[in-house]
Steps between C-alpha positions, in 0.01 A plus 500: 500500500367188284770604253787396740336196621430386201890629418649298870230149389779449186741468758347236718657182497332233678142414620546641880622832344176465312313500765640781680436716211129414483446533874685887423151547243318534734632829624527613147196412400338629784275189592410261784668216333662366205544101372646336223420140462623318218466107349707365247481283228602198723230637785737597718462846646674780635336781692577846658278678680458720852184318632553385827641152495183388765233601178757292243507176715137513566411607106687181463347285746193577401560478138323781415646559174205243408237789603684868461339633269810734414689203383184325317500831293853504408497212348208569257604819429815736360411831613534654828232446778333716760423287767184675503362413217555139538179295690506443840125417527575114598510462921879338438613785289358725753653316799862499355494877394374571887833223612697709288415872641535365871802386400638835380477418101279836434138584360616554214743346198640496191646221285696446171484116377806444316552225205879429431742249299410126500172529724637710731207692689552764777317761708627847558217661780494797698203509777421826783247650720297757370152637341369354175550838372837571633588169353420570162662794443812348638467201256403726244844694548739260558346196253816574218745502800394174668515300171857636436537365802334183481715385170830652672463288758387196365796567222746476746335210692538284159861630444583373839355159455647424152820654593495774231310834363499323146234499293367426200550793258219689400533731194251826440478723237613823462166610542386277787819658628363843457170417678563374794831752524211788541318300743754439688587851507189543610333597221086451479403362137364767352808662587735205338326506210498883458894493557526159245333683264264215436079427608441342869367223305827447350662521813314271646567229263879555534416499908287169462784352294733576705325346791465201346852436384611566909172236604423790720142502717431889384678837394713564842613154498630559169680784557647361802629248271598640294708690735673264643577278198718869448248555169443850591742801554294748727 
């Protein structure tokens, strides 16, 4: 199923199509609610999302972007977040998260900060009801899938706004091919390696290399861009 959205998202052709297709996430991600929120190297923004549009006027009105501690997070940080595992100690963090679960937002939440071209920051974040435990092992399954996501959609949100898919061209080696070919494949590393013929140590250099050249946040970022710069044949 995330094969042929991600397959119908290169077809999209303007912001409110955009939309549409993240609002359809939320079914096929099986969650509560799903929000892309992005701000540009001039500050202006662009957001899609399925909260209710009472929560977005009153996140606004209130400003709370000053307080969330979501959004505090993702901008110190690259990797993905648990909302759970952020702090929510102070009696205004606390206050907000209980605004935000009356409001239908979920216990519970999961959120990919996202550092493009020119300054360009998003958020890609996915938020439900459930148990701490249930929680985890959804995260824990889907984590690859919602950062394929995440860089899918902010990819097309940035060729929408510049008016084209080009970018600048990134050129790996044969062997950074090779690498993250297997992992894309699905491949774990010991199993790359084993198939490369070559250590895990090695393949980790060509992996770390590889990740650099792309300016990607971690491994699955790489790979996904490497997969849509069309470096990999799978």
């Amino acid at each position: 199923m995330l094969d042929s959205y991600i397959e119908q998202l290169q077809g999209v052709t303007t912001l409110d199509e955009l939309n549409d297709h993240v609002v359809a996430l939320r079914d096929a991600l099986d969650v509560e609610h799903v929000v892309y929120h992005s701000v540009n190297s001039t500050g202006e923004q662009y957001a899609a999302l399925t909260y209710s549009p009472e929560w977005v006027q009153h996140y606004l009105e209130k400003d709370y972007a000053r307080i969330d501690p979501v959004v505090q997070a993702c901008y110190r940080r690259f990797h993905p977040i648990d909302w759970k595992r952020l702090d929510w100690s102070g009696k205004n963090a606390r206050n907000f998260m209980g605004e935000a679960v009356d409001n239908g937002i979920g216990n519970q939440g999961f959120s990919v900060p996202i550092r493009g071209p020119s300054g360009q920051f998003a958020l890609f974040t996915v938020s439900g009801n459930a148990s701490d435990e249930k929680w985890a092992s959804y995260t824990q399954k889907h984590t690859r899938n919602l950062l394929l996501v995440s860089h899918f959609v902010n990819q097309k949100a940035l060729e929408l706004e510049r008016g084209t898919d080009q970018v600048k061209a990134v050129n790996l080696s044969p062997r950074e091919t090779d690498a993250l070919t297997m992992l894309a494949m699905g491949y774990n590393r010991a199993q790359a390696a084993d198939s490369l013929s070559i250590s895990e140590h090695t393949l980790r250099v060509y992996i770390e290399s590889a990740r650099f050249k792309l300016t990607a946040m971690n491994t699955t970022h790489a790979v996904a861009r490497a997969l849509s710069h069309g470096l990999l044949v799978i």
